[in-house]
Rosetta silent file (secondary structure, phi, psi, omega in degrees, C-alpha in Angstrom):
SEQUENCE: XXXXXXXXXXXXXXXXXXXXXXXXXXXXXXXXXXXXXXXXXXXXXXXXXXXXXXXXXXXXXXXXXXXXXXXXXXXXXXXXXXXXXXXXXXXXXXXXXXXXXXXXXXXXX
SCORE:     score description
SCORE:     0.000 S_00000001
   1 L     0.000  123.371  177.379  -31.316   16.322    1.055 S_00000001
   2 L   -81.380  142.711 -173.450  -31.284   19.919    1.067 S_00000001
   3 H   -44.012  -14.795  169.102  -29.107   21.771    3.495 S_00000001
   4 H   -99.410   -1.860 -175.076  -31.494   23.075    5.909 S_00000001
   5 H   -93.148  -35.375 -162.535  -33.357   19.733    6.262 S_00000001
   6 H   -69.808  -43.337 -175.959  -29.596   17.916    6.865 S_00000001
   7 H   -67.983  -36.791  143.423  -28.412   20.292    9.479 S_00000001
   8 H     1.523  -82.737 -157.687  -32.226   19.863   11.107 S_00000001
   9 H   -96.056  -36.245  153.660  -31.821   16.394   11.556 S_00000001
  10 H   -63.232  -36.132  159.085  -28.402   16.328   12.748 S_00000001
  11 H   -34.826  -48.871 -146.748  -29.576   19.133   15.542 S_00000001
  12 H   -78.508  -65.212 -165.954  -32.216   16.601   16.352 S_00000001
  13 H   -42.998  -36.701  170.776  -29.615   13.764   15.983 S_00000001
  14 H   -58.341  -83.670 -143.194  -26.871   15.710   18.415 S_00000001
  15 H   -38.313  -75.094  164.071  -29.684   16.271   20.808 S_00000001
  16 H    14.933  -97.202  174.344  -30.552   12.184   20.643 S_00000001
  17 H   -43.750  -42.163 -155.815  -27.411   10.786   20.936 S_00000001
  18 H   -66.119  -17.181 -149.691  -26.946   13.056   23.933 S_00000001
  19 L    23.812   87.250  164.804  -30.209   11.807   25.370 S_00000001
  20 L  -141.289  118.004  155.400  -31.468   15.156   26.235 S_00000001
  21 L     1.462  171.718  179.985  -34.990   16.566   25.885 S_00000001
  22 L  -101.003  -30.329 -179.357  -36.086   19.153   23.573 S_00000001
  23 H   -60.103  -77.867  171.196  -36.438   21.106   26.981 S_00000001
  24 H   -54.991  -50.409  142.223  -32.851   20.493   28.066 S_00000001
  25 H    -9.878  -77.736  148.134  -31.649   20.666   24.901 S_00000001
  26 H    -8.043  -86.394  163.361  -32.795   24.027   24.829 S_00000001
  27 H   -40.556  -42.097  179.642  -31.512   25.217   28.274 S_00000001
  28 L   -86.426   31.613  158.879  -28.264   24.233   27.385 S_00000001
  29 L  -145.620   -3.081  164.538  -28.151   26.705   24.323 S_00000001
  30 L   112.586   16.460 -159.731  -30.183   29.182   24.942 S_00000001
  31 L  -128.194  159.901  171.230  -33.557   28.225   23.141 S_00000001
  32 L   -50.779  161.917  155.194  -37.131   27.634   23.879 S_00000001
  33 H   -69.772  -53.058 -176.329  -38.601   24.068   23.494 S_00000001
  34 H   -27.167  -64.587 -176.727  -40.853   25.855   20.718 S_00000001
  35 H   -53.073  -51.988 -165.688  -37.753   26.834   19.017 S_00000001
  36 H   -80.097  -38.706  179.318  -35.894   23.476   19.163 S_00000001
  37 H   -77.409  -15.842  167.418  -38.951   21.711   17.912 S_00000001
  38 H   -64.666  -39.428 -153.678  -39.319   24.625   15.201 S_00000001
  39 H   -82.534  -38.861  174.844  -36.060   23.623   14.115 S_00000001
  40 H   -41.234  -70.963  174.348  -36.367   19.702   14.755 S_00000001
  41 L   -70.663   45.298  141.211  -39.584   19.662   12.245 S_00000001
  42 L    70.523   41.509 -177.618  -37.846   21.400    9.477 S_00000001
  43 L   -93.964  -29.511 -175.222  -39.788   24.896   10.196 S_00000001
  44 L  -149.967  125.131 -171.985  -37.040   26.709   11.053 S_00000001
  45 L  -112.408  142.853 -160.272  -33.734   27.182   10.455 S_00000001
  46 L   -76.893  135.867 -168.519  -31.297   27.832   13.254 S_00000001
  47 L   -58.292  156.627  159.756  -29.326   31.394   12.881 S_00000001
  48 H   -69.025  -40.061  160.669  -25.472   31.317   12.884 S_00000001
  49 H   -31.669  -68.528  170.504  -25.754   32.592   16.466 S_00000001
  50 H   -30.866  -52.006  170.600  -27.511   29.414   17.043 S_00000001
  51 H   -52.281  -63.773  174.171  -25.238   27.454   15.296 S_00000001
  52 H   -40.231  -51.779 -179.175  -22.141   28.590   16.986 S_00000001
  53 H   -58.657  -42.163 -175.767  -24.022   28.046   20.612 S_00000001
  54 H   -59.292  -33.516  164.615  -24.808   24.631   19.602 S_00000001
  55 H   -76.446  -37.280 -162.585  -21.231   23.858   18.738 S_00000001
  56 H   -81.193   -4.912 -154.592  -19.706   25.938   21.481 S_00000001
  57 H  -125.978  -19.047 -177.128  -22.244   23.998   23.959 S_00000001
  58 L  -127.382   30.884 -178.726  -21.564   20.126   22.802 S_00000001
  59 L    38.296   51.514 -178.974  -18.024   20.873   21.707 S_00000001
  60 L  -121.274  147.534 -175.779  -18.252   20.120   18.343 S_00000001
  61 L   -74.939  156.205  164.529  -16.928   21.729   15.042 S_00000001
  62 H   -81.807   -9.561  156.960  -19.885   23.218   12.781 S_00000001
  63 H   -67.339  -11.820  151.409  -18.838   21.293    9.931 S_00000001
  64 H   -95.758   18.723  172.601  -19.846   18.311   11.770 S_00000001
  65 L   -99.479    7.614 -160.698  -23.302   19.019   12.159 S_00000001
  66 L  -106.982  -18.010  153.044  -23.413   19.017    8.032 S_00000001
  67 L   -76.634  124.150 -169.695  -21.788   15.054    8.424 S_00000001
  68 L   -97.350    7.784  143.623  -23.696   12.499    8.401 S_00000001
  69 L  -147.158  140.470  174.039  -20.260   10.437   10.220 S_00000001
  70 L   -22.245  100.495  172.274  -17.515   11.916   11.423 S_00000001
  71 L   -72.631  117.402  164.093  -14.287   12.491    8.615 S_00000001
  72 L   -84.521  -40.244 -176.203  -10.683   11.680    9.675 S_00000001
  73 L   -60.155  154.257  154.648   -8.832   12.157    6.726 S_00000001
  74 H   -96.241   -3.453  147.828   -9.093   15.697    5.445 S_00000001
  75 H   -64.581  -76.606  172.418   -9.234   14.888    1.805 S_00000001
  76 H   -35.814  -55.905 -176.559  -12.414   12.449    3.009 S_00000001
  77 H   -59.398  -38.078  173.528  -13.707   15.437    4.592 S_00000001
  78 H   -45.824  -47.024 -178.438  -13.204   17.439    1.458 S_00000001
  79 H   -72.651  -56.570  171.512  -14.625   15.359   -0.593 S_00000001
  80 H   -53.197  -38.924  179.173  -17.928   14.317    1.667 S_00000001
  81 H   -80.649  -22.123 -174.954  -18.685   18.200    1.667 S_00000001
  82 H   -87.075   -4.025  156.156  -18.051   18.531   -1.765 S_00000001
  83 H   -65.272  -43.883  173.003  -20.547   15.814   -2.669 S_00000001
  84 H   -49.343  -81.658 -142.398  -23.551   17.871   -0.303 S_00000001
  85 H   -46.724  -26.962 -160.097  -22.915   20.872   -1.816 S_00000001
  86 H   -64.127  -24.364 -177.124  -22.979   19.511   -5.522 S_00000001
  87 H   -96.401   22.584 -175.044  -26.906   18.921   -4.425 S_00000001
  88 L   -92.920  143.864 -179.878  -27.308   22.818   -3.129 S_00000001
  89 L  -121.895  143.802 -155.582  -28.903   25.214   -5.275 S_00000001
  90 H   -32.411  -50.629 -161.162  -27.304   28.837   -5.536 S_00000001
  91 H   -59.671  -51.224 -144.988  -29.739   30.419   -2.854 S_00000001
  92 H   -90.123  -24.947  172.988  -28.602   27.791   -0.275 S_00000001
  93 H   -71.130  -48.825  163.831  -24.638   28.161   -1.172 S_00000001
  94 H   -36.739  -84.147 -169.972  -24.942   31.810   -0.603 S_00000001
  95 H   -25.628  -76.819  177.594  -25.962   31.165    2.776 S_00000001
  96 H   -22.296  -52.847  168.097  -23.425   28.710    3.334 S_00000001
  97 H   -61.985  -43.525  174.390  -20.845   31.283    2.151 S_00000001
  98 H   -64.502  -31.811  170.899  -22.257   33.719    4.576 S_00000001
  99 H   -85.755  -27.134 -178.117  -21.800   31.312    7.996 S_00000001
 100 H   -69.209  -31.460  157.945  -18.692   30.062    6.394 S_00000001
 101 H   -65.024    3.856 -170.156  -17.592   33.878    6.699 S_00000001
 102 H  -106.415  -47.310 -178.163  -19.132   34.601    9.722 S_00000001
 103 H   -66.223  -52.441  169.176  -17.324   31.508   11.089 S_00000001
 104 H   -73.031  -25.402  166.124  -13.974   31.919   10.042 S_00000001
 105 H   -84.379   -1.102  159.029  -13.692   35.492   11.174 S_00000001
 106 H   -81.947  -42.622  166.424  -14.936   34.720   14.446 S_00000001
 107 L  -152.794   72.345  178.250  -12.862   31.968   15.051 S_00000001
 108 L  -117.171  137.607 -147.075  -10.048   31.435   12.668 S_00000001
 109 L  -103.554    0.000    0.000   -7.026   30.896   14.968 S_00000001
């Protein structure tokens, strides 16, 4: 699964579990229905702004919307991302490298 359909479908999958609309969904992050259903049907891919609200709004790290179950171990986590990526193709790793820099200098502690 390529990285913009897996973070997709965990957005959808967050929203789900939460059992909240694509409308409320929305409200609580700042986005349209249009938009959340742009992103829900693989159409669109949500900005790092986006990302960040969606984490900063269900309290969640952004490396867990890229898990498809939660990692305790950190070696398990290590490992589960380093298994994604190995299916990423250069184009899509850039990116990655660009929110993972966006991310840690915004909130590395």
């Amino acid at each position: 699964m390529m990285y913009k359909q897996l973070l997709c479908s965990r957005i959808k999958k967050l929203r789900v579990e939460r059992g909240l609309t694509q409308d409320k969904f929305g409200e609580r992050v700042g986005l349209t229905v249009e938009a959340v259903r742009n992103i829900e049907q693989y159409k669109s891919t949500p900005t790092a702004k986006t990302i960040d609200k969606i984490c900063a709004a269900f309290d969640i790290k952004v490396v867990e919307l890229f898990l498809d179950e939660p990692c305790q171990e950190k070696s398990e986590l290590i490992r589960s991302i380093s298994n994604k990526l190995s299916t990423f193709t250069t184009e899509e790793l850039l990116r990655l490298n660009d929110i993972a820099d966006i991310i840690k200098k915004n909130y590395n502690n």
